[in-house]
LOBASE-100466 format. One record per residue (C-alpha): chain; residue number from 1; x, z, y. Coordinates in steps of 0.2 Angstrom, whole numbers, plus 5000, padded with zeros to 4 digits. Layout:
N
[guza "A",NUM,[X,Z,Y]];
...
This chain:
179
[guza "A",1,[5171,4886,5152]];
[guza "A",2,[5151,4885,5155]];
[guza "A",3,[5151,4882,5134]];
[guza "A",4,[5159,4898,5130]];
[guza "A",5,[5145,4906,5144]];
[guza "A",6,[5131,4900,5138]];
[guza "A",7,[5137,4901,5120]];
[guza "A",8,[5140,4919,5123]];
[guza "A",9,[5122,4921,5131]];
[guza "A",10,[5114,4912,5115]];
[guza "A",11,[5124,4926,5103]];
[guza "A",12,[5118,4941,5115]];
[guza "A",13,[5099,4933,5115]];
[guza "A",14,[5100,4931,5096]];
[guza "A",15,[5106,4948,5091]];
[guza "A",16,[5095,4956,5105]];
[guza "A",17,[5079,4948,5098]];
[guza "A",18,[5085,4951,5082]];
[guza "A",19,[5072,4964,5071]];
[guza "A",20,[5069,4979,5077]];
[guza "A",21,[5080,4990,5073]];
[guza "A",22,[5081,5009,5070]];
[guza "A",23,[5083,5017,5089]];
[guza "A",24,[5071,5008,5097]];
[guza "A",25,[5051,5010,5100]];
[guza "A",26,[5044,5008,5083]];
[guza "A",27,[5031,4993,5079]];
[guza "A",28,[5011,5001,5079]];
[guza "A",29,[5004,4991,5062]];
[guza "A",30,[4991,4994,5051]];
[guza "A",31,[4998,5000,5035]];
[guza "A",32,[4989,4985,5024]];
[guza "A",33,[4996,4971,5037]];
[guza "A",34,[5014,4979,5032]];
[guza "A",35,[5011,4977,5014]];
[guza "A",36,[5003,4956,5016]];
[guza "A",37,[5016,4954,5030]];
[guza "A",38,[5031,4961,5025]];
[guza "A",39,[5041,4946,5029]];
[guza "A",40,[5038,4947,5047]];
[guza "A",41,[5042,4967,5048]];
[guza "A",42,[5056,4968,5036]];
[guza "A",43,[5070,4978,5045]];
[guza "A",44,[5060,4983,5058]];
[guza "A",45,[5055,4999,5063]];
[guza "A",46,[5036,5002,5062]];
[guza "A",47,[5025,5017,5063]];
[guza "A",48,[5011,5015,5049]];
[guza "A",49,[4998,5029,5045]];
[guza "A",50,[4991,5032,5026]];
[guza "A",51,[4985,5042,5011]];
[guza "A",52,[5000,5052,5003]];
[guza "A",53,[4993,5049,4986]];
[guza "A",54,[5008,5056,4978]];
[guza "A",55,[5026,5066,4980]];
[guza "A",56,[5038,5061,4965]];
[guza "A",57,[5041,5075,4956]];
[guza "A",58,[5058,5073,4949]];
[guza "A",59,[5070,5074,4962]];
[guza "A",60,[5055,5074,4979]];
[guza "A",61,[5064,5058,4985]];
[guza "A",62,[5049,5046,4984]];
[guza "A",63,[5031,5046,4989]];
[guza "A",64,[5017,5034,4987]];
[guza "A",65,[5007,5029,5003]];
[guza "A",66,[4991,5021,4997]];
[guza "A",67,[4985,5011,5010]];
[guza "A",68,[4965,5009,5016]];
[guza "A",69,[4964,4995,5004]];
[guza "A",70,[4972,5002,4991]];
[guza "A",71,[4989,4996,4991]];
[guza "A",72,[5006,5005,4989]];
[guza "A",73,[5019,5009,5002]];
[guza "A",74,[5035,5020,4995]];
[guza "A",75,[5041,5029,5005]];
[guza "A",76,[5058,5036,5006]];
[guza "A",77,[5069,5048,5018]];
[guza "A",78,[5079,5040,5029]];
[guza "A",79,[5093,5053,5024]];
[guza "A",80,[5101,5054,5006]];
[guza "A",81,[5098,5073,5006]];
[guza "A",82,[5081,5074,5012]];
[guza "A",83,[5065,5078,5002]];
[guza "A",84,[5050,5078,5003]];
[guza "A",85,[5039,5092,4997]];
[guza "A",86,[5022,5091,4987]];
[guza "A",87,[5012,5098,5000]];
[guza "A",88,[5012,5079,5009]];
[guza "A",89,[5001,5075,4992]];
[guza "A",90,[4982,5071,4998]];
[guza "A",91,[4987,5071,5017]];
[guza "A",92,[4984,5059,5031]];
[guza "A",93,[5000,5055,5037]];
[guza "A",94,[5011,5043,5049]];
[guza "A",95,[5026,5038,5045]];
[guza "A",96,[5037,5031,5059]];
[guza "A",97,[5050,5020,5050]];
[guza "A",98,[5061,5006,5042]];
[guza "A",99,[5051,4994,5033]];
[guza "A",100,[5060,4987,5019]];
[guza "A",101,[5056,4975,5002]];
[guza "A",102,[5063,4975,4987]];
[guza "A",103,[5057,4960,4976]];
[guza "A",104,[5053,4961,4957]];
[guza "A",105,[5058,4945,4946]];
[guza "A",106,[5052,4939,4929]];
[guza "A",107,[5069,4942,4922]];
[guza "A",108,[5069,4960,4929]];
[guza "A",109,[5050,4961,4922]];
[guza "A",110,[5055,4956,4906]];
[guza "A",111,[5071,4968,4903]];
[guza "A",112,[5058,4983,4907]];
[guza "A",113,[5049,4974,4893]];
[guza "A",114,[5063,4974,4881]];
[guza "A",115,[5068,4991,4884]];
[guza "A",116,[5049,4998,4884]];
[guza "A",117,[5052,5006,4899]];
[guza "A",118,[5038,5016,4905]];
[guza "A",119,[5035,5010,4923]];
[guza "A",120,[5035,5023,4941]];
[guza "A",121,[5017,5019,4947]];
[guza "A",122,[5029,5021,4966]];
[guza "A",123,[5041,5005,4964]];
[guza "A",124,[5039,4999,4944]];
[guza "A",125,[5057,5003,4942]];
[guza "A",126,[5060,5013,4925]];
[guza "A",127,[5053,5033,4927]];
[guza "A",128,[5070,5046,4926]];
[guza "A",129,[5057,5061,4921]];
[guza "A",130,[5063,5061,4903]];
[guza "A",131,[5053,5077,4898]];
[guza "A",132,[5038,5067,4902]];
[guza "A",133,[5045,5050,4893]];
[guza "A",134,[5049,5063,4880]];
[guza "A",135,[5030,5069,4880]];
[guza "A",136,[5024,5052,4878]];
[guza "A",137,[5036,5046,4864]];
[guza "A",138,[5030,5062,4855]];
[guza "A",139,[5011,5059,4859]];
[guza "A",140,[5014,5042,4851]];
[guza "A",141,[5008,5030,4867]];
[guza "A",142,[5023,5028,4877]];
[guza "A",143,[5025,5008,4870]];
[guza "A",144,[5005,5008,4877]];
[guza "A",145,[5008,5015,4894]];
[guza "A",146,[5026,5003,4896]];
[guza "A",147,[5017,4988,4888]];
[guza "A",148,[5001,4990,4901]];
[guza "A",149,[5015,4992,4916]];
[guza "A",150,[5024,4977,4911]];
[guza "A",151,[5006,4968,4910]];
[guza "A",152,[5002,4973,4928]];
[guza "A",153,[5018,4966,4934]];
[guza "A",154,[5013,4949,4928]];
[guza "A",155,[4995,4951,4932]];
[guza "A",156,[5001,4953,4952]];
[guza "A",157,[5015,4941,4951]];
[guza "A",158,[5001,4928,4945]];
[guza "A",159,[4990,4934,4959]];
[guza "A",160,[5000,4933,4971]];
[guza "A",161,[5007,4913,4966]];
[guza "A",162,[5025,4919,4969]];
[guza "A",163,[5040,4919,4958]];
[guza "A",164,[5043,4941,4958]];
[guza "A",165,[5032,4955,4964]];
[guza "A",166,[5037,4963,4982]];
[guza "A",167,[5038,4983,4983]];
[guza "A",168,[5035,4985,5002]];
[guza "A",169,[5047,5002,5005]];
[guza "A",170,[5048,5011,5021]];
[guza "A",171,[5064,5023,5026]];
[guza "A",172,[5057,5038,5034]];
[guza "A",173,[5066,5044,5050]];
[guza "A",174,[5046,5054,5056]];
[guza "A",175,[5033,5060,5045]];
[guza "A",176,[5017,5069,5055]];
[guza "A",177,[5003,5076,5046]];
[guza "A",178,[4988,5071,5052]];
[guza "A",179,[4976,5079,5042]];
């Protein structure tokens, strides 16, 4: 009988120290410590503050947060429906938060390669703004601007000494302008 007590207090502890989760007081971290650390925040909820550096103007469901130090933070609503309009572009902002990762492998660096996709600048995954692809192809330097993405993958996968490139990604449940 004391096993299944204390067996039941070990699950409780476990799931209650588990990551903090969406509900409870968010996690105060500096944007960049997000990005390098983002295997000690992942699924936690964290306020960050940044640089909207830009509002994706397909469907408004994706901006870029450029960090102090330059590196990238997507951020996405934490709603389906949600959009975010363009007038977060150049703005000061914090964002309060899940923080998320998706991570990028050689295989899935190579397919963009095979299909000359041209790359989002947000998360590297292929751009739906087919007008603008379509611009491109006509100009004649879409193969350049996918072949340049695809090089930039590998460049930070080799900097970074790991086996894929990680797209830190925050789920928006606050966004304050701050200036």
């Amino acid at each position: 009988m004391k096993f299944i007590k204390y067996l039941g207090i070990a699950i409780l502890l476990v799931v209650s120290c588990n990551n903090n989760q969406s509900g409870k007081t968010p996690i105060k971290v500096v944007a960049d410590s997000l990005v390098v650390n983002i295997d000690k925040y992942r699924n936690s909820k964290v306020e960050v503050e940044g640089i909207i550096a830009h509002v994706c103007g397909v469907d408004g469901k994706k901006m870029k947060l450029r960090t102090e130090r330059g590196r990238i933070i997507k951020i996405i609503p934490k709603d389906s429906t949600t959009r975010f309009t363009r007038t977060f572009n150049k703005k000061k902002i914090k964002i309060i938060g899940v923080a998320e990762e998706n991570r990028i492998n050689i295989a899935t660096i190579s397919k963009r390669e095979r299909d000359k996709a041209i790359l989002c600048h947000i998360d590297n995954k292929a751009c739906t703004d087919t007008a603008w692809i379509n611009r491109k192809r006509k100009a004649g330097v879409a193969d350049k601007i996918s072949k340049a993405g695809v090089e930039r993958l590998r460049q930070r996968m080799k900097q970074s000494g790991k086996d894929y490139v990680s797209v830190v990604i925050l789920r928006a449940e606050k966004i304050e302008v701050i200036k």
